[in-house]
MDTraj code that builds the backbone (N, CA, C; nanometers):
import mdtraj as md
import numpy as np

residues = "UNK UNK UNK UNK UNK UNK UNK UNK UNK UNK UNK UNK UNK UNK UNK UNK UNK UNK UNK UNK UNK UNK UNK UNK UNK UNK UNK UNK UNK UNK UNK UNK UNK UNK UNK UNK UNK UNK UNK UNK UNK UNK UNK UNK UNK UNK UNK UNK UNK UNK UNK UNK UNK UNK UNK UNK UNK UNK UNK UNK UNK UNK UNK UNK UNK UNK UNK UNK UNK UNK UNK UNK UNK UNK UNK UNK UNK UNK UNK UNK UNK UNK UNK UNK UNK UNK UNK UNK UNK UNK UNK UNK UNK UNK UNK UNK UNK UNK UNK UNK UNK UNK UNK UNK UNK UNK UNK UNK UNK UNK UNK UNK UNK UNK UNK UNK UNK UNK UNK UNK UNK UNK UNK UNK UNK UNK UNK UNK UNK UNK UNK UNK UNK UNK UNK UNK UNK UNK UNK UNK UNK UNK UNK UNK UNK UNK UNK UNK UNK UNK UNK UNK UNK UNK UNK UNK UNK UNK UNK UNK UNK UNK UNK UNK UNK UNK UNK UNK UNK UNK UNK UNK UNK UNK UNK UNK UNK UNK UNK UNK UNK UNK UNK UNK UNK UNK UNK UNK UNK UNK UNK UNK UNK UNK UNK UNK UNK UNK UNK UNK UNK UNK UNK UNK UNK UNK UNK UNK UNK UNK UNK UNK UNK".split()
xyz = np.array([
    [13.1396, 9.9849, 8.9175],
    [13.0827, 10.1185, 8.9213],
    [13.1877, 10.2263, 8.8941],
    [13.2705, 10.2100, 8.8415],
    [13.3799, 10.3032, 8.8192],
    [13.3457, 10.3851, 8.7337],
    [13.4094, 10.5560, 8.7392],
    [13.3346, 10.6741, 8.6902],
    [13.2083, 10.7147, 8.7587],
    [13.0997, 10.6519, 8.8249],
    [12.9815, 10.6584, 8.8873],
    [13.0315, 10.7712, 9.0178],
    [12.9149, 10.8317, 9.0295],
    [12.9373, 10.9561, 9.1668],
    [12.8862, 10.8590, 9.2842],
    [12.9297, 10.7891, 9.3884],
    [12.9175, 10.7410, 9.4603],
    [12.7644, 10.8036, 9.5687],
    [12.6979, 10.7537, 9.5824],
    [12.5398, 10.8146, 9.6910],
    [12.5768, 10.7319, 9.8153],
    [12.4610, 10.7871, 9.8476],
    [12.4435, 10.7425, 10.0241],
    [12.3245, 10.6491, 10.0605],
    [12.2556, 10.6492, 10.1048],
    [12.1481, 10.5179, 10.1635],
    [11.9792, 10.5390, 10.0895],
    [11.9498, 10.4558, 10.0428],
    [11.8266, 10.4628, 9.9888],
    [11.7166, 10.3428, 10.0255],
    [11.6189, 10.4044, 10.0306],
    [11.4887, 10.2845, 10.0845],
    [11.4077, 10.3031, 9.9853],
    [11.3778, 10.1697, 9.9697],
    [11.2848, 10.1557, 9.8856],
    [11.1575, 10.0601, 9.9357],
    [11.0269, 10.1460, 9.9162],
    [10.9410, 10.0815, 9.9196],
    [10.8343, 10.0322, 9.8233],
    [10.8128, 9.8500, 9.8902],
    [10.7915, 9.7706, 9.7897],
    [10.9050, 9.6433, 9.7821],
    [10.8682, 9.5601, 9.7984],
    [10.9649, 9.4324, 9.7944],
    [10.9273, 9.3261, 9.7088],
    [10.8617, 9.3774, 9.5816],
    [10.8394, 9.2858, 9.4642],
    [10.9245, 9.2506, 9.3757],
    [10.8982, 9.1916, 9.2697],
    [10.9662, 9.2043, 9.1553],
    [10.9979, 9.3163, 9.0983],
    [10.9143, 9.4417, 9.0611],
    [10.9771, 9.5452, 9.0060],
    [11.0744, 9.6255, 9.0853],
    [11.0519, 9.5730, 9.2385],
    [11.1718, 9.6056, 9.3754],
    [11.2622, 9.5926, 9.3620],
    [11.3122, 9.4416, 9.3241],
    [11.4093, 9.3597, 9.3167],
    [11.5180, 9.4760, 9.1235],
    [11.4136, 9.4627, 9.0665],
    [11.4740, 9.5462, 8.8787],
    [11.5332, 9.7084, 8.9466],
    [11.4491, 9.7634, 9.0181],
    [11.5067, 9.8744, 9.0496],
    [11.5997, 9.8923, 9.1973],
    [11.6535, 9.8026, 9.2533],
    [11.7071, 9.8253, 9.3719],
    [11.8621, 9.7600, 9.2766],
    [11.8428, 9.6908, 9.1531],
    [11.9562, 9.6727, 9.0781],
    [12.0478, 9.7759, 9.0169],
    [11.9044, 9.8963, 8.9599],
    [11.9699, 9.9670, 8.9251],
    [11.9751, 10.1206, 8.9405],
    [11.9332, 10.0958, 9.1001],
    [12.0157, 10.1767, 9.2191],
    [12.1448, 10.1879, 9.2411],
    [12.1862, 10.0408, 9.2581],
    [12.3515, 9.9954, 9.2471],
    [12.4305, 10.0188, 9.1446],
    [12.3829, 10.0020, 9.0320],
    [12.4199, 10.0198, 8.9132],
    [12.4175, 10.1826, 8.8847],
    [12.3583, 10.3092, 8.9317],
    [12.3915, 10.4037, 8.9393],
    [12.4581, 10.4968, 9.0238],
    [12.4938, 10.3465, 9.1506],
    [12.5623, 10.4629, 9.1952],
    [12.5683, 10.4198, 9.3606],
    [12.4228, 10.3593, 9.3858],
    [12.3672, 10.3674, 9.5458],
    [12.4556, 10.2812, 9.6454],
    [12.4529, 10.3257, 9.7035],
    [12.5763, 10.1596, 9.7979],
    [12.5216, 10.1093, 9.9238],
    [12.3851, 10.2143, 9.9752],
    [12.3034, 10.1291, 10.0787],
    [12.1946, 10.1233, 10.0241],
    [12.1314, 9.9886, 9.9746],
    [11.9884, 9.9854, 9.9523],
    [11.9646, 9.8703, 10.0256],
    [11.8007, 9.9004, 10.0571],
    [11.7225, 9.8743, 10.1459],
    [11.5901, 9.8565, 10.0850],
    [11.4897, 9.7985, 10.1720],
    [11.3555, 9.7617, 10.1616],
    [11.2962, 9.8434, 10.2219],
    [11.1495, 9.8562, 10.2753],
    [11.0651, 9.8744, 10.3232],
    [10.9355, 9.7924, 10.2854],
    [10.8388, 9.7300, 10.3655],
    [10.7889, 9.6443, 10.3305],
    [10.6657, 9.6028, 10.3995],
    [10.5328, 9.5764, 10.3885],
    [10.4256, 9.5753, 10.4871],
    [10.4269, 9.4016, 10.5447],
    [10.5110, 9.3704, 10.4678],
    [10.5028, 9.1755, 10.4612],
    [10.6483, 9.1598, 10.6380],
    [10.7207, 9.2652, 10.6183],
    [10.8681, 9.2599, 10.7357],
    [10.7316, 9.2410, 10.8748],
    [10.7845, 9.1456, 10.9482],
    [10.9262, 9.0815, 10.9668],
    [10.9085, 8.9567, 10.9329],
    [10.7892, 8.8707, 10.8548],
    [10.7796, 8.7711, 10.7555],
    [10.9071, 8.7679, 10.6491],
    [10.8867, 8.8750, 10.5985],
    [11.0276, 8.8841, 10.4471],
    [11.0690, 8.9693, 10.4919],
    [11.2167, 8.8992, 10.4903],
    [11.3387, 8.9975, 10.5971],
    [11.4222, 9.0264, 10.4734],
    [11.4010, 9.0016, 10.2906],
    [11.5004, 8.9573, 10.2438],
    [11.4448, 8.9777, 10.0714],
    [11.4688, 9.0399, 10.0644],
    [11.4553, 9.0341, 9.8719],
    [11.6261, 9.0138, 9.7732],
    [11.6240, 8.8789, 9.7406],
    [11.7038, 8.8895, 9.6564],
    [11.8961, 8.9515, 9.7986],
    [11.9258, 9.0134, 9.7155],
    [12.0819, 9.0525, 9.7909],
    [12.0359, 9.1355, 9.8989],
    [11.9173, 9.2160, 9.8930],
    [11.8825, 9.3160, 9.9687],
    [11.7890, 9.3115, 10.0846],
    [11.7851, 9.3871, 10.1729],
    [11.7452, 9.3275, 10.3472],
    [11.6266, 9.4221, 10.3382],
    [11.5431, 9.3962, 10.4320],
    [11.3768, 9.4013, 10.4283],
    [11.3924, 9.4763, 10.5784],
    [11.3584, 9.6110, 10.5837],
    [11.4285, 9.6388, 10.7163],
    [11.2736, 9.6962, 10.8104],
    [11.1973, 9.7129, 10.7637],
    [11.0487, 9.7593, 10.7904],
    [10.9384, 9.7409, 10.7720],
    [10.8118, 9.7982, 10.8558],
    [10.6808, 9.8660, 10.7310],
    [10.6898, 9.9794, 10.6909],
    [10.6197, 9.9805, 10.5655],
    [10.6717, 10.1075, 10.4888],
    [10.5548, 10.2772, 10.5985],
    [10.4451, 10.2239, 10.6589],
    [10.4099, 10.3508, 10.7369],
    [10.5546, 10.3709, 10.8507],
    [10.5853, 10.2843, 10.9087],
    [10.6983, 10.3094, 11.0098],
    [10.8193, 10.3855, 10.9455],
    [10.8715, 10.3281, 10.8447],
    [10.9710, 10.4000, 10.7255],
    [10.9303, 10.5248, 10.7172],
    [10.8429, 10.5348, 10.6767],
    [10.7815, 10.6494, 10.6200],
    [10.8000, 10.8300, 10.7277],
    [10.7738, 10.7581, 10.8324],
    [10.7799, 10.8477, 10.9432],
    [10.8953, 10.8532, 10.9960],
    [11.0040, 10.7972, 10.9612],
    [11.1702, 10.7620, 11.0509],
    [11.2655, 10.7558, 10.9533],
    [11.2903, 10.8486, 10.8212],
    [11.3823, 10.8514, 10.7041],
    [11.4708, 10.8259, 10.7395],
    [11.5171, 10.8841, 10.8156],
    [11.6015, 10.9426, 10.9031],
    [11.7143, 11.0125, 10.7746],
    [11.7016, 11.0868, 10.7044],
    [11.7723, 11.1630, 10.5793],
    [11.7900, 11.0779, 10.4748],
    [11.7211, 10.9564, 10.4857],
    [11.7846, 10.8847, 10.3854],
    [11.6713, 10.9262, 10.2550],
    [11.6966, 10.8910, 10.1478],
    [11.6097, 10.8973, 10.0399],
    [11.5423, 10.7889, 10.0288],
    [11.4369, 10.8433, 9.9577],
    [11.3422, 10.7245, 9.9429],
    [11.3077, 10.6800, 9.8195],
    [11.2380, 10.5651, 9.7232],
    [11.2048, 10.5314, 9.6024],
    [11.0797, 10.4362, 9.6213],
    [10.9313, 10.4612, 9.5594],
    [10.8076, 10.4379, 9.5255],
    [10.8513, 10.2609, 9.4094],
    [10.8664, 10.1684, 9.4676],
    [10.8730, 10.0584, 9.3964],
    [10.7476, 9.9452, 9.3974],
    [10.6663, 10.0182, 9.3871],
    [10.5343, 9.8718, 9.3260],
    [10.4779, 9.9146, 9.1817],
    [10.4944, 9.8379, 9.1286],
    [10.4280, 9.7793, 8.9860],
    [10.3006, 9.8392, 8.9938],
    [10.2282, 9.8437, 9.0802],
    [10.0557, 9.8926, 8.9911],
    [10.0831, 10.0472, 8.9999],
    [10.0162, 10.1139, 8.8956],
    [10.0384, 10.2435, 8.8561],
    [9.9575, 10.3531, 8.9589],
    [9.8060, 10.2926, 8.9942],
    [9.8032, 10.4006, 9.1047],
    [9.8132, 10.3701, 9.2582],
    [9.8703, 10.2705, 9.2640],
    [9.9055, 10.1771, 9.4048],
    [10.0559, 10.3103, 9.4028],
    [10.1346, 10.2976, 9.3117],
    [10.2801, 10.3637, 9.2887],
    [10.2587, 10.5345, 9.3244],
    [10.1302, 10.5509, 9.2383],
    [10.1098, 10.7136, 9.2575],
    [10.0856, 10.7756, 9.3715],
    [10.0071, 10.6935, 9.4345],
    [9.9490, 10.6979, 9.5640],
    [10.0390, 10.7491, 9.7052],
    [10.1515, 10.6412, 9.6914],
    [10.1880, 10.6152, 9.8337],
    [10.3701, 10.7609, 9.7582],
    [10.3451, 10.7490, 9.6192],
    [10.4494, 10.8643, 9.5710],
    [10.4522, 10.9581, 9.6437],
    [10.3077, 11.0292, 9.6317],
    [10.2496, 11.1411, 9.6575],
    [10.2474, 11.1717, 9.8110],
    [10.2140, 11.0473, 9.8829],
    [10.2088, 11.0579, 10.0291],
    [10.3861, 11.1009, 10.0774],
    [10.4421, 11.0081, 10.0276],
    [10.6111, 10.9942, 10.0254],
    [10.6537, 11.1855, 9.9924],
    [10.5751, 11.2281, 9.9187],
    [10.6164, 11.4166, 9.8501],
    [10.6170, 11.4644, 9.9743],
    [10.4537, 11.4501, 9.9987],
    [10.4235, 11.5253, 10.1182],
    [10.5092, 11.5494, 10.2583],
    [10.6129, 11.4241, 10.2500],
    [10.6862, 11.4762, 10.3765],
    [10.7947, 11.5316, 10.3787],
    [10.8019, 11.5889, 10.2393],
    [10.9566, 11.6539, 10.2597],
    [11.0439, 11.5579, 10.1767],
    [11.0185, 11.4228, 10.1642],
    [11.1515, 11.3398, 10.1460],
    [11.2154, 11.3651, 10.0340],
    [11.4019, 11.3653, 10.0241],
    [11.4323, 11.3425, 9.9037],
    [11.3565, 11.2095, 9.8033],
    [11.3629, 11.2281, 9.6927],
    [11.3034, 11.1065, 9.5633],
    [11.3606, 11.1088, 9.4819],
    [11.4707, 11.0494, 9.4626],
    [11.5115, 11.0336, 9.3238],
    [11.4969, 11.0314, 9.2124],
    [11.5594, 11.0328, 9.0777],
    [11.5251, 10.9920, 8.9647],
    [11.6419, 10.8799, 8.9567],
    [11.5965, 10.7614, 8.8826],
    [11.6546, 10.6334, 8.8668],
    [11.7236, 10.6159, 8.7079],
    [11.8107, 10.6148, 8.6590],
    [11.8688, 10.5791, 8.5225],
    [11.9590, 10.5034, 8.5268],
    [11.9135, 10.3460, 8.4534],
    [12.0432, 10.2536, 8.5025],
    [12.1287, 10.3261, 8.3471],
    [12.2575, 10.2378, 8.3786],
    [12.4013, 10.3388, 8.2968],
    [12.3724, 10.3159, 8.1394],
    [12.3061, 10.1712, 8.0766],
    [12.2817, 10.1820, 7.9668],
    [12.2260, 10.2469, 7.9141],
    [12.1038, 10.3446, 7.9717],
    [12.0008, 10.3946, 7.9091],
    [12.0363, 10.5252, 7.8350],
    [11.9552, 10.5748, 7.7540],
    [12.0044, 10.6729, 7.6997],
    [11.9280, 10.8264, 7.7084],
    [11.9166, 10.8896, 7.7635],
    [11.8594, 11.0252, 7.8533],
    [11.9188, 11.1150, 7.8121],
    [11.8479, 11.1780, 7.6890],
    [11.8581, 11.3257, 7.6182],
    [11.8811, 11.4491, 7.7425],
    [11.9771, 11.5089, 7.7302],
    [11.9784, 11.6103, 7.8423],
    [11.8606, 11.6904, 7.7982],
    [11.8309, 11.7481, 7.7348],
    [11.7023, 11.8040, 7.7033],
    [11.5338, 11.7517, 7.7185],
    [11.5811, 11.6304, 7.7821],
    [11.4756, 11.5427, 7.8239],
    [11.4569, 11.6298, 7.9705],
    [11.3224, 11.5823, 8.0110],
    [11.2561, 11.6316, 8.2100],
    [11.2420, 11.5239, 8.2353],
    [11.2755, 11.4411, 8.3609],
    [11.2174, 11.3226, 8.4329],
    [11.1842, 11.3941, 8.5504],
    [11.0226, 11.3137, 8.6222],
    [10.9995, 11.3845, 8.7483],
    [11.0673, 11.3075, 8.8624],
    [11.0258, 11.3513, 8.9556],
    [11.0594, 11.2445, 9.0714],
    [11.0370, 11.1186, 9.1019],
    [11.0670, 11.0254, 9.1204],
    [11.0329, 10.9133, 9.1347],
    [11.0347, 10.8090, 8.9986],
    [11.0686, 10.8646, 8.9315],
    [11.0508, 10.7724, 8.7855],
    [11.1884, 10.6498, 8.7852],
    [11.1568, 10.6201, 8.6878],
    [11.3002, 10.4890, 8.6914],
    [11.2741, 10.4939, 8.5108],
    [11.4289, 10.4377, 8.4656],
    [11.4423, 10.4291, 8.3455],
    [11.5480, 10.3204, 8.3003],
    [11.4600, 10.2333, 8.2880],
    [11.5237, 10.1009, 8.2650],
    [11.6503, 10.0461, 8.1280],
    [11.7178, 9.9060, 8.1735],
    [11.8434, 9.9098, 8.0964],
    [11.8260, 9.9163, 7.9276],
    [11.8994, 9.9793, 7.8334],
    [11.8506, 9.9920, 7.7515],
    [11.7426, 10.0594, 7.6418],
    [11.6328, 10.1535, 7.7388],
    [11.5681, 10.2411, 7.7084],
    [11.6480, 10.3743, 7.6766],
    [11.5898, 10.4619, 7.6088],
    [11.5670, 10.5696, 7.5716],
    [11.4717, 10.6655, 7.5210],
    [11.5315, 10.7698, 7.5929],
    [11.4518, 10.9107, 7.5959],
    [11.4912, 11.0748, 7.5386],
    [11.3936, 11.0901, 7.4209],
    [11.4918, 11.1713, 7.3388],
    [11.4210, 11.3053, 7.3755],
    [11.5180, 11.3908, 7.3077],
    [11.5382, 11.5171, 7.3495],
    [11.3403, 11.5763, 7.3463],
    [11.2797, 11.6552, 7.4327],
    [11.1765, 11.7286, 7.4289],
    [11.0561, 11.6405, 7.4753],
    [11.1457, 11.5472, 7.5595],
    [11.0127, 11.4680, 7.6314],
    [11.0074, 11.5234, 7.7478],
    [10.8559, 11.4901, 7.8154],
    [10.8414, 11.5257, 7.9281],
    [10.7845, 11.4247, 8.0259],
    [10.8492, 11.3474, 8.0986],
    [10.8024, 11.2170, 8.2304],
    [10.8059, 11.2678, 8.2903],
    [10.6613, 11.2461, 8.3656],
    [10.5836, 11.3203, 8.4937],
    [10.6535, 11.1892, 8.6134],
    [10.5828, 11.2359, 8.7017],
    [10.6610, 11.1387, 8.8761],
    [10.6096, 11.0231, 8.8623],
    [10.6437, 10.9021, 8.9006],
    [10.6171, 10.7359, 8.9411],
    [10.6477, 10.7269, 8.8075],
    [10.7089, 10.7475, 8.7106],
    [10.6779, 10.6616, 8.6048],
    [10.8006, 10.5498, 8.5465],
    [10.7515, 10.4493, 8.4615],
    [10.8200, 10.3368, 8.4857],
    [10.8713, 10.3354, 8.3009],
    [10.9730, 10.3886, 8.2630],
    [11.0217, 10.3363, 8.1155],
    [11.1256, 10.1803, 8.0867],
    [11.0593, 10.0800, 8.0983],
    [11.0906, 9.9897, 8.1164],
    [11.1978, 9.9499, 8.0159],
    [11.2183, 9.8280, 8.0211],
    [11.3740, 9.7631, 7.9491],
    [11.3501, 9.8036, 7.7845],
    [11.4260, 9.8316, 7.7409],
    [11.4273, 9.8769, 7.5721],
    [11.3290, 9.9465, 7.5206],
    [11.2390, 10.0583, 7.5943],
    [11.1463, 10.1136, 7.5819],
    [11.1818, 10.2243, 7.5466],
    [11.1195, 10.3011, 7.3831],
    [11.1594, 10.4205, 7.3416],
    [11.0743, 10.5223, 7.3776],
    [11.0952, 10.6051, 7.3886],
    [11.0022, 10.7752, 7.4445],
    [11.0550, 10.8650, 7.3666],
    [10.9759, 10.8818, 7.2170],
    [11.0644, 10.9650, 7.1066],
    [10.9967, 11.1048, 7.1650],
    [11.1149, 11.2045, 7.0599],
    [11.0986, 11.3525, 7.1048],
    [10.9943, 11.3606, 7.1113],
    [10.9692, 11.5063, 7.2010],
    [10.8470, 11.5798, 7.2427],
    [10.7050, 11.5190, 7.3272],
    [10.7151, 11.3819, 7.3324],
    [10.6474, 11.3091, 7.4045],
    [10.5819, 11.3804, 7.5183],
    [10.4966, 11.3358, 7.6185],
    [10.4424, 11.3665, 7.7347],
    [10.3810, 11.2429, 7.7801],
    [10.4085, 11.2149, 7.9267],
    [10.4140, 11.0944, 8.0389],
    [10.3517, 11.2032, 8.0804],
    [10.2572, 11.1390, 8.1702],
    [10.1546, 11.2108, 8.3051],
    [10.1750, 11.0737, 8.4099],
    [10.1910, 11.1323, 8.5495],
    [10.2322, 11.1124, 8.6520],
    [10.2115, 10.9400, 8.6324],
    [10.2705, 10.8500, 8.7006],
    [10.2134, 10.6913, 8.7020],
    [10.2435, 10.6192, 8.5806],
    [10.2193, 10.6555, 8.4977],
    [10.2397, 10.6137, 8.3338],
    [10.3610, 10.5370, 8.3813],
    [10.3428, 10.3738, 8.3189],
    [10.4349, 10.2385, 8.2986],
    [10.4246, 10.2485, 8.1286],
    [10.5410, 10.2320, 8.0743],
    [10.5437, 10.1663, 7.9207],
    [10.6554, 10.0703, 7.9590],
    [10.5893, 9.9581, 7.8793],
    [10.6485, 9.8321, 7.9267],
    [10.8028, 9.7908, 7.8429],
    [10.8465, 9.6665, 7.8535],
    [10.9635, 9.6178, 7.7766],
    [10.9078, 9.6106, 7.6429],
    [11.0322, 9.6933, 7.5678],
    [10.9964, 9.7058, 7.4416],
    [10.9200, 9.8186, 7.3572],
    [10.8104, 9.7911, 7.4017],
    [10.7361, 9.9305, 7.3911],
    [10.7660, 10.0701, 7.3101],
    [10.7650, 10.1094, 7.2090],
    [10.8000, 10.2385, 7.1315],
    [10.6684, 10.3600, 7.1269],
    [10.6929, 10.4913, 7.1503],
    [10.6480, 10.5955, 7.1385],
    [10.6768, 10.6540, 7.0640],
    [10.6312, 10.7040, 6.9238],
    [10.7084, 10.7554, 6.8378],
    [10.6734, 10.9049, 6.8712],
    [10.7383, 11.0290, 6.8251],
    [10.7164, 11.1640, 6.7997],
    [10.5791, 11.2176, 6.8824],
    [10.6042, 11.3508, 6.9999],
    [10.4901, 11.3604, 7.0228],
    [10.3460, 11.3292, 7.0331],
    [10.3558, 11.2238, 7.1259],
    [10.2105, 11.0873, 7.1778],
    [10.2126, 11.1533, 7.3545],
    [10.1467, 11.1689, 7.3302],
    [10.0963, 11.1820, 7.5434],
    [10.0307, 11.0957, 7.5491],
    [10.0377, 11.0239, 7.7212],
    [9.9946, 10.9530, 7.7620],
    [9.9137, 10.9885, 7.9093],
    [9.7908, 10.9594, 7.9303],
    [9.7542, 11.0105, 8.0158],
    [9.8117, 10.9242, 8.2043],
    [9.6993, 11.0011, 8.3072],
    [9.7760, 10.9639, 8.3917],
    [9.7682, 10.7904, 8.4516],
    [9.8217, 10.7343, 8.4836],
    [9.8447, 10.6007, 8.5482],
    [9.8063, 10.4748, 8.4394],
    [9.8412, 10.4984, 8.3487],
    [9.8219, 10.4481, 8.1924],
    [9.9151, 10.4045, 8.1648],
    [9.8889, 10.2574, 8.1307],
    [9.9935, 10.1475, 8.1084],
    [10.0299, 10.1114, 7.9558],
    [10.1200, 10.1118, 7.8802],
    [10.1616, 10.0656, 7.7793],
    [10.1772, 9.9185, 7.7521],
    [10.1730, 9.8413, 7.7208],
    [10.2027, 9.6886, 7.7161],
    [10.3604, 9.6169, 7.6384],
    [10.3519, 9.5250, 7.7136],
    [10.5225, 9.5083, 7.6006],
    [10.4771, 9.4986, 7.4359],
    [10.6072, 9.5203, 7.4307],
    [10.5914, 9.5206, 7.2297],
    [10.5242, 9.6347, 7.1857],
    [10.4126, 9.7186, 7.2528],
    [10.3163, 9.7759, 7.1917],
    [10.4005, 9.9011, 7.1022],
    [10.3145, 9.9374, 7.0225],
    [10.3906, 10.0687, 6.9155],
    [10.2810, 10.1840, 6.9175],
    [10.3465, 10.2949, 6.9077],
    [10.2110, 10.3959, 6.9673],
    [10.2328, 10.5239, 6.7933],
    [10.2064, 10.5364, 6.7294],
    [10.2058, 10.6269, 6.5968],
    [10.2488, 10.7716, 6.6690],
    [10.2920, 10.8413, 6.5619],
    [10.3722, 11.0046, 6.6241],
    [10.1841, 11.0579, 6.6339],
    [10.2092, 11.1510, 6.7656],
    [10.0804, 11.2129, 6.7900],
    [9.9454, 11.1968, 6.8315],
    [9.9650, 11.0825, 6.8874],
    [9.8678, 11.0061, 6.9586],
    [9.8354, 11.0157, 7.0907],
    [9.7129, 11.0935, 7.1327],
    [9.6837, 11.1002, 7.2420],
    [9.5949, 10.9380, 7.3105],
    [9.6720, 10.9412, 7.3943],
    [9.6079, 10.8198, 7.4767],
    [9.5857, 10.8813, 7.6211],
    [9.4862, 10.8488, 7.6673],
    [9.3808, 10.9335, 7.7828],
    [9.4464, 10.8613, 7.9086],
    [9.4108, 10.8879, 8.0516],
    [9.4207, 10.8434, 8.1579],
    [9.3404, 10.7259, 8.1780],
    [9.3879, 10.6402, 8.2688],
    [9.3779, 10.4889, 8.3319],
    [9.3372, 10.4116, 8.1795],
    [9.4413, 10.4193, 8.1108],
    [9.4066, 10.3491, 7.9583],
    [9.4953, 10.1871, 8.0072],
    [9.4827, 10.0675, 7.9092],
    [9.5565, 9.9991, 7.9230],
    [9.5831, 9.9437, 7.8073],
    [9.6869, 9.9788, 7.7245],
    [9.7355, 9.9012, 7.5459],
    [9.7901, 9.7828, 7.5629],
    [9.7403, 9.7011, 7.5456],
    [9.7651, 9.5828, 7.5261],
    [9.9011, 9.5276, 7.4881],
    [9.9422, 9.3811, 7.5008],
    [10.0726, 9.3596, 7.4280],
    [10.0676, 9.3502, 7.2326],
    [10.1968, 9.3935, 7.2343],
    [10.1595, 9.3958, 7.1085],
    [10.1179, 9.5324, 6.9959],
    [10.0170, 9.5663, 7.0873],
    [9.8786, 9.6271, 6.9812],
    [9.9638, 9.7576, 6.9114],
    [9.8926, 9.7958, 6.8147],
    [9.9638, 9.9044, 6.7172],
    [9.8128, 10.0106, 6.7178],
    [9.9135, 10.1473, 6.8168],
    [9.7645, 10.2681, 6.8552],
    [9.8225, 10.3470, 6.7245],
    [9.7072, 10.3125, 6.6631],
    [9.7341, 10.4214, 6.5390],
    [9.6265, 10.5552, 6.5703],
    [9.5082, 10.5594, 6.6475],
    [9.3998, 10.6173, 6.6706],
    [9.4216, 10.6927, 6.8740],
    [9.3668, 10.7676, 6.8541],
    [9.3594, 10.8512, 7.0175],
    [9.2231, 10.7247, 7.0460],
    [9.2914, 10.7117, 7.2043],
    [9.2068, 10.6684, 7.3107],
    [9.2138, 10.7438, 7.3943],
    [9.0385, 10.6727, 7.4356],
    [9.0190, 10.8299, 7.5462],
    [9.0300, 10.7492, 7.6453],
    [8.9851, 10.8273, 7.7720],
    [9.0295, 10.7857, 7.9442],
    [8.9549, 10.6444, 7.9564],
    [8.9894, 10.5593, 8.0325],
    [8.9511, 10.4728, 8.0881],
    [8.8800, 10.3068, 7.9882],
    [9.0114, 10.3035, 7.8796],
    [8.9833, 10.1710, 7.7706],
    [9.0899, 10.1133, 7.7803],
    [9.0811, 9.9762, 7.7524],
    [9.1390, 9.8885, 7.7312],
    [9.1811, 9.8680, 7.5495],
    [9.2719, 9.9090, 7.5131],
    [9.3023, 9.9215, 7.3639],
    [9.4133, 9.7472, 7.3200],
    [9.3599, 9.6994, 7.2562],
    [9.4224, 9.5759, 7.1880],
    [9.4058, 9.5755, 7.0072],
    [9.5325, 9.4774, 7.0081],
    [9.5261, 9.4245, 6.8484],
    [9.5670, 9.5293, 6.7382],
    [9.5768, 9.5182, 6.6527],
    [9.6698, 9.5694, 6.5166],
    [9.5635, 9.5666, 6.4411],
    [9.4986, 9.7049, 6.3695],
    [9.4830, 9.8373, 6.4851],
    [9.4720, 9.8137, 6.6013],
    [9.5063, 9.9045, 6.7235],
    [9.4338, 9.8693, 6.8174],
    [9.2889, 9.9367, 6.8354],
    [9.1740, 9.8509, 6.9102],
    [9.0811, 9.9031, 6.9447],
    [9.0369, 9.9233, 7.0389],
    [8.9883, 9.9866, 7.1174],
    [8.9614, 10.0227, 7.2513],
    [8.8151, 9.9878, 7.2766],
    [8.7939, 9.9162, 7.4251],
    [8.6424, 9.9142, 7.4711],
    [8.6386, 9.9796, 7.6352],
    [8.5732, 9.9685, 7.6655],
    [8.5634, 10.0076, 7.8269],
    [8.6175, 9.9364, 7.9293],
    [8.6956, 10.0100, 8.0436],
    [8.7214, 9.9223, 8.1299],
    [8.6395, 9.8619, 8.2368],
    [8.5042, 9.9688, 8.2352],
    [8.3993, 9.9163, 8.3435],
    [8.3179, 9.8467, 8.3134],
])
top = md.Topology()
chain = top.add_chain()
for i, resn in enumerate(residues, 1):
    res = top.add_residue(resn, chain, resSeq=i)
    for name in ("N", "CA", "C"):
        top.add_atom(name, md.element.get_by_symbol(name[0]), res)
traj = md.Trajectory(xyz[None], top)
């Protein structure tokens, strides 16, 4: 970690797999106490290098100054307990492991994470919970709404918004200017050459969208 500004204690709740990717690169930016929080403790005392020290309502109420980080994988499971987490005041980080590449002219909200290898170019805008996963591009002028996951790989070209808690899929490629609506889900792969509206499931090259209900 040399050159890195050294932090202080962070909890994270959520003791999954995407727990385990971002409590890595916590460390990797910087953090030197990380921690769990967890509804499964005192069953799983233990993720990986890192100790399982709670439930996350008990956490939640007993920071005790420490900061906190929104780590579960489903997008409005993440938004949810984000939002509850706002409400009390707590510090929330923003997460950038050291490879990534983060246009200063870029906005990240609170709670977001930006995984190894991604980049985010100048005149984007990521709203809170959101997840820019491993080698995932977010070209200029873009817009993320709150929750929004784009997966490994994943490219956004030129001004595309994405609505809120709307998942990208790995591989997927999104055309410059493409609106894609809230609780959408793009498939792996698929190539959005066309706007989807709220609540489809979009697959395949084109992609096409049907309903999620």
């Amino acid at each position: 970690m040399s050159g890195l500004q050294t932090k202080g204690r962070l909890l994270l709740l959520g003791a999954g797999g995407h727990g385990r990717v971002v409590a890595d690169i916590a460390e990797a930016s910087g953090w030197q106490d990380v921690s769990f929080l967890d509804d499964r403790w005192p069953q799983l005392a233990q993720n990986l290098a890192w100790s399982v020290i709670g439930k996350v309502d008990e956490g939640i109420e007993s920071l005790g100054g420490a900061a906190a980080f929104v780590t579960i994988g489903d997008n409005r499971s993440r938004l949810r307990l984000l939002r509850r987490l706002m409400a009390t005041g707590a510090t929330i980080p923003v997460l950038v492991h050291p490879s990534a590449v983060v246009s200063r002219h870029a906005v990240l909200g609170a709670g977001s994470v930006v995984m190894p290898n991604a980049v985010v170019n100048a005149g984007a805008v990521i709203g809170d919970g959101v997840i820019v996963n491993t080698g995932a591009t977010i070209d200029h002028d873009c817009r993320l709404a709150d929750g929004v996951h784009v997966s490994p790989g994943a490219h956004l070209a030129g001004g595309v918004s994405v609505g809120e808690a709307s998942w990208v899929g790995i591989g997927a490629a999104v055309r410059e200017s493409i609106r894609i609506g809230a609780g959408v889900m793009i498939g792996a792969g698929a190539a959005v050459v066309s706007d989807i509206p709220d609540l489809q499931i979009a697959t395949g090259v084109p992609a096409r969208g049907r309903s999620r209900s």
